[in-house]
C-alpha beads as a LAMMPS data file, in Angstrom:
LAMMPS data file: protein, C-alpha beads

69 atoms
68 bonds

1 atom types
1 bond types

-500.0 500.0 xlo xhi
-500.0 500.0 ylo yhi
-500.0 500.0 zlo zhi

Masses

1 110.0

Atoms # bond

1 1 1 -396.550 -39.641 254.750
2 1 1 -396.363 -40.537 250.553
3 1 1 -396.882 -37.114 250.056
4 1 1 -395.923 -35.268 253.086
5 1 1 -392.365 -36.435 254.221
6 1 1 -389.182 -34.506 253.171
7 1 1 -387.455 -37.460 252.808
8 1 1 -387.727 -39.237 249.713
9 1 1 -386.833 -42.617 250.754
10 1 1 -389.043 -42.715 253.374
11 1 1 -391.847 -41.568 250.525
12 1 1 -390.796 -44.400 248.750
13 1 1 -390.961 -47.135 251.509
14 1 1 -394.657 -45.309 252.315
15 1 1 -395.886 -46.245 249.019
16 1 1 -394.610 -49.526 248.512
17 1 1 -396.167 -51.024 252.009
18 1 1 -399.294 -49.160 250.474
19 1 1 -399.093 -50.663 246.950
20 1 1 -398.334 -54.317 249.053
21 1 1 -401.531 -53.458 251.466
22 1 1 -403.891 -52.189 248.317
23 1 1 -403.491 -55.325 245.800
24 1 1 -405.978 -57.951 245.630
25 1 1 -407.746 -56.763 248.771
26 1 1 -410.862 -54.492 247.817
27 1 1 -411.278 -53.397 251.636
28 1 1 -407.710 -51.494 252.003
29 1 1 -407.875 -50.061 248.397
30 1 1 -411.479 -48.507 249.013
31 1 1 -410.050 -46.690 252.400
32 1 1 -407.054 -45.414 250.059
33 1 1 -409.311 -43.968 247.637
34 1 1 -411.680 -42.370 250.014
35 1 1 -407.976 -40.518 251.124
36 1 1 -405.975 -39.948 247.806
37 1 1 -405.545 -36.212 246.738
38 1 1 -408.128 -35.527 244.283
39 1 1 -407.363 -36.701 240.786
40 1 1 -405.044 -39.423 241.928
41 1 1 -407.777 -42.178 241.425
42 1 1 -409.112 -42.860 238.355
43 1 1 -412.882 -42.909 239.706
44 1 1 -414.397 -43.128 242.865
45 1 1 -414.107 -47.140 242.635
46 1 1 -410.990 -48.916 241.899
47 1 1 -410.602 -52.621 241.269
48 1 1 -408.151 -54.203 243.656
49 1 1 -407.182 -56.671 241.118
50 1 1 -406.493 -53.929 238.329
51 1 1 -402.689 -53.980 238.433
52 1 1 -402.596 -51.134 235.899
53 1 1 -404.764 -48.716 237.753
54 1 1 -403.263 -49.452 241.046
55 1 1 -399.621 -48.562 239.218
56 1 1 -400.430 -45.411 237.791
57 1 1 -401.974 -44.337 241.541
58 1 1 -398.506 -45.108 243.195
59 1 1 -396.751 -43.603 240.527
60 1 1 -398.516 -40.186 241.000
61 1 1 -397.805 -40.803 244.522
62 1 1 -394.200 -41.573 244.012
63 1 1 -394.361 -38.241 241.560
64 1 1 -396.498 -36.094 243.938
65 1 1 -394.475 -32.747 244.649
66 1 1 -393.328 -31.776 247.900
67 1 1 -393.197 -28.269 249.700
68 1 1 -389.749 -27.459 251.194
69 1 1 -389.792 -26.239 254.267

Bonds

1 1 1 2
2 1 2 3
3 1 3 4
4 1 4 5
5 1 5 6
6 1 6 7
7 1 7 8
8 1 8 9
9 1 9 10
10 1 10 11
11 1 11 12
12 1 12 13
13 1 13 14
14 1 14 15
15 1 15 16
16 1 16 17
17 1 17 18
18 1 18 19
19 1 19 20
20 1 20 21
21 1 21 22
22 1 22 23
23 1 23 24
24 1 24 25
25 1 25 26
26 1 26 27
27 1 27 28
28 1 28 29
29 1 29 30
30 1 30 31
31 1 31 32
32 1 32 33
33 1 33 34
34 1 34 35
35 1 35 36
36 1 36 37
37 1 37 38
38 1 38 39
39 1 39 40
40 1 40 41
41 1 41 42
42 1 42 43
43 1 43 44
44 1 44 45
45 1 45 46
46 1 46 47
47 1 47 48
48 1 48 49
49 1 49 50
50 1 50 51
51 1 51 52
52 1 52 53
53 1 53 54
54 1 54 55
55 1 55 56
56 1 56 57
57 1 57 58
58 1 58 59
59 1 59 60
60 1 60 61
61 1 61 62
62 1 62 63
63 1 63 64
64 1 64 65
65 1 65 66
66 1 66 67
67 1 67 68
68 1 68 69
């Protein structure tokens, strides 16, 4: 739904409840790397306590273009 919805507020609301379910808890942020577009992670391995690296992933999200229809 972060990069799918037409609705931009709903995008929004998607990637805050997955920035709140990614931070500080390993688990969750390996399943959202194993489903990120490609290039949206910054390896294949991201710290769950890295505050920056988790930002600039939900950024992109935030960012990530979507297809009228």
């Amino acid at each position: 739904m972060s990069t799918s919805d037409p609705v931009q507020s709903v995008r929004r609301k998607v990637v805050y409840a997955i920035s709140s379910a990614v931070r500080n808890y390993q688990p969750a942020m390996d399943q959202l790397v194993k489903h990120l577009p490609e290039g949206y992670a910054p390896g294949k391995k991201v710290d769950a306590s890295d505050m920056n690296a988790i930002d600039a992933i939900m950024e992109k999200l935030r960012e990530h273009p979507v297809e009228s229809a």
